[in-house]
N, C-alpha and C positions, 0 to 999 in steps of 0.2 A: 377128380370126381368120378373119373372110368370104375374105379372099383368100388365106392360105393354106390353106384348106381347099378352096376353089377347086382352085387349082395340086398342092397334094393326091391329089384326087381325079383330075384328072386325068392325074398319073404313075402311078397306079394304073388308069386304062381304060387307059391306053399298052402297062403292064406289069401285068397283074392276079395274077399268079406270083411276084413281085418281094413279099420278107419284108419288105424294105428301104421299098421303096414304102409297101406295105400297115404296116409300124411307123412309119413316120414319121407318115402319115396317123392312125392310131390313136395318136397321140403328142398331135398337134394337136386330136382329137378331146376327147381325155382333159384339156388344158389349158383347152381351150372350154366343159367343162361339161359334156359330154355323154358320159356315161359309157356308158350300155347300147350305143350306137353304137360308141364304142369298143371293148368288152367284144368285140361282133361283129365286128369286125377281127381281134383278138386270134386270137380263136377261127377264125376262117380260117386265119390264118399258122399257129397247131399243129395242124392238118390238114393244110396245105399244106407245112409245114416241120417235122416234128419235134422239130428239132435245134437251131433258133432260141433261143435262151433269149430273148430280148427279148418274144416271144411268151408267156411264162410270168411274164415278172418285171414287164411293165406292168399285166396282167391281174391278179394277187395282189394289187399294191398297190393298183388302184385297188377291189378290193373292200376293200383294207384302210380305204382313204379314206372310205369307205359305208359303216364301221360291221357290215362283214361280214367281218374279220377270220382266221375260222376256214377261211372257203369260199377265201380267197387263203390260205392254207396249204396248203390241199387241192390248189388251184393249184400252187403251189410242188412240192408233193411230185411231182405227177405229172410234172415237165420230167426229161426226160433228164439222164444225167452229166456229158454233153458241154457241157453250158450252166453247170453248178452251178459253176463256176472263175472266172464273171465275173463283176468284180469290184460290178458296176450289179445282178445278178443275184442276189448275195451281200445288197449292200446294201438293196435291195426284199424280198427274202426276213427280215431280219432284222429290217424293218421291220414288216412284214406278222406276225411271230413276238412282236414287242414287244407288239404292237395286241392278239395273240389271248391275251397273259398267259403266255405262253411266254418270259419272261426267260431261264433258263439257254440255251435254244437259242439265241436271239436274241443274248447277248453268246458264245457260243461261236464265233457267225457273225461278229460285232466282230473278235474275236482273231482270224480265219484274214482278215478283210481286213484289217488292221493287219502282217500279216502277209506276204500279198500284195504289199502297200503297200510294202515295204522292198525285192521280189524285181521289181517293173514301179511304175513311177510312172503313177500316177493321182492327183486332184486329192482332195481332204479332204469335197469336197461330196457324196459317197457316204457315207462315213462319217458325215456331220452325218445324212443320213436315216435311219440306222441308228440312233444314240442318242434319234431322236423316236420311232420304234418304242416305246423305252424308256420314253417322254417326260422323257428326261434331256435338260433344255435346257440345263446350266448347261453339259455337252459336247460337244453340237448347236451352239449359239451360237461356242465357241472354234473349232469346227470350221469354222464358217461365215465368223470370222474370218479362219482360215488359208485359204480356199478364197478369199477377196478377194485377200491375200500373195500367193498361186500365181499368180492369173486363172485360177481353175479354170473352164476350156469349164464342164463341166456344171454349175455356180453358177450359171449364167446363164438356168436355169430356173427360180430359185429363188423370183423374183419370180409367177413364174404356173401350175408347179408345184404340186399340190394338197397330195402330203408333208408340205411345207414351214410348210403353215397353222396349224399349230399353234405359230408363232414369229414371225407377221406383225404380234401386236402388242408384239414385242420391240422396244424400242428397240436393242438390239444388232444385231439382225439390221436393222431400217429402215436405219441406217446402214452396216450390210454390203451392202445392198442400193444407197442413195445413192453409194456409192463407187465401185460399179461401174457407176454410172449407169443402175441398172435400175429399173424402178416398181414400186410395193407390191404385194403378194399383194390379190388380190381377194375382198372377201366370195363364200362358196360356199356 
């Protein structure tokens, strides 16, 4: 992660205005381990961007990942309108709503991406993080499945993706992961 955090940071002195920058960087952040750094990325870009949902839907999850479940809701709720339609946005929120024991919300949020899903194609690896919200693995796992079928781009975080940890010692998922030639979830 040394070097892309490196390169990171640097498109961000380059651009320090830049949501894009500054989420990628707090992307990379968030994959390394290092959350509360992250967190304050996060928290710049919804200063700096309102309108960003990437800004709201990294920040919920990764309190969701910390066992702070309720506080990335609180996240969640305060992003604008303009953001709630994406569909990564969707999928983190419903995650972060599974984690806080908010099921009904949580598969309400399922059904308008499943839904989504038929109106724009996007890949199933959204939807797998939405069912561990749940920690419904048995439709996490087919989901993870179908997201190897697709090459679903955002699958390809799956392997180092914090979300996802809760299926890394799925034999299902290891070989969703081997197939697409990515390496195992790391202990966190």
């Amino acid at each position: 992660y040394e070097e892309c955090l490196t390169y990171a940071r640097q498109a961000v002195n380059i651009d320090p205005l830049s949501a894009d920058h500054n989420a990628i960087l707090a992307w990379i952040l968030w994959n390394s381990g290092s959350y509360t750094e992250s967190l304050a990325v996060l928290e710049n870009i919804q200063e700096m961007h309102p309108l960003y949902p990437l800004g709201y839907a990294f920040a919920g999850a990764i309190l969701a990942t910390q066992g702070r479940a309720e506080a990335g809701v609180v996240m969640f709720e305060g992003a604008p309108e303009l953001a709630r339609n994406d569909p990564m946005y969707k999928s983190f929120f419903a995650f972060t709503l599974g984690k806080a024991g908010k099921t009904e919300q949580a598969q309400e949020l399922i059904d308008e991406i499943l839904l989504l899903r038929k109106e724009n194609h996007f890949g199933t690896g959204y939807l797998c993080v939405a069912y561990l919200g749940l920690d419904d693995k048995k439709q996490a796992l087919r989901c993870a499945e179908t997201a190897v079928k697709e090459i679903d781009a955002f699958f390809t975080y799956a392997g180092t993706l914090p979300v996802f940890s809760d299926l890394k010692d799925e034999p299902r998922f290891q070989q969703a992961l081997a197939t697409m030639d990515l390496s195992p979830v790391s202990d966190r």
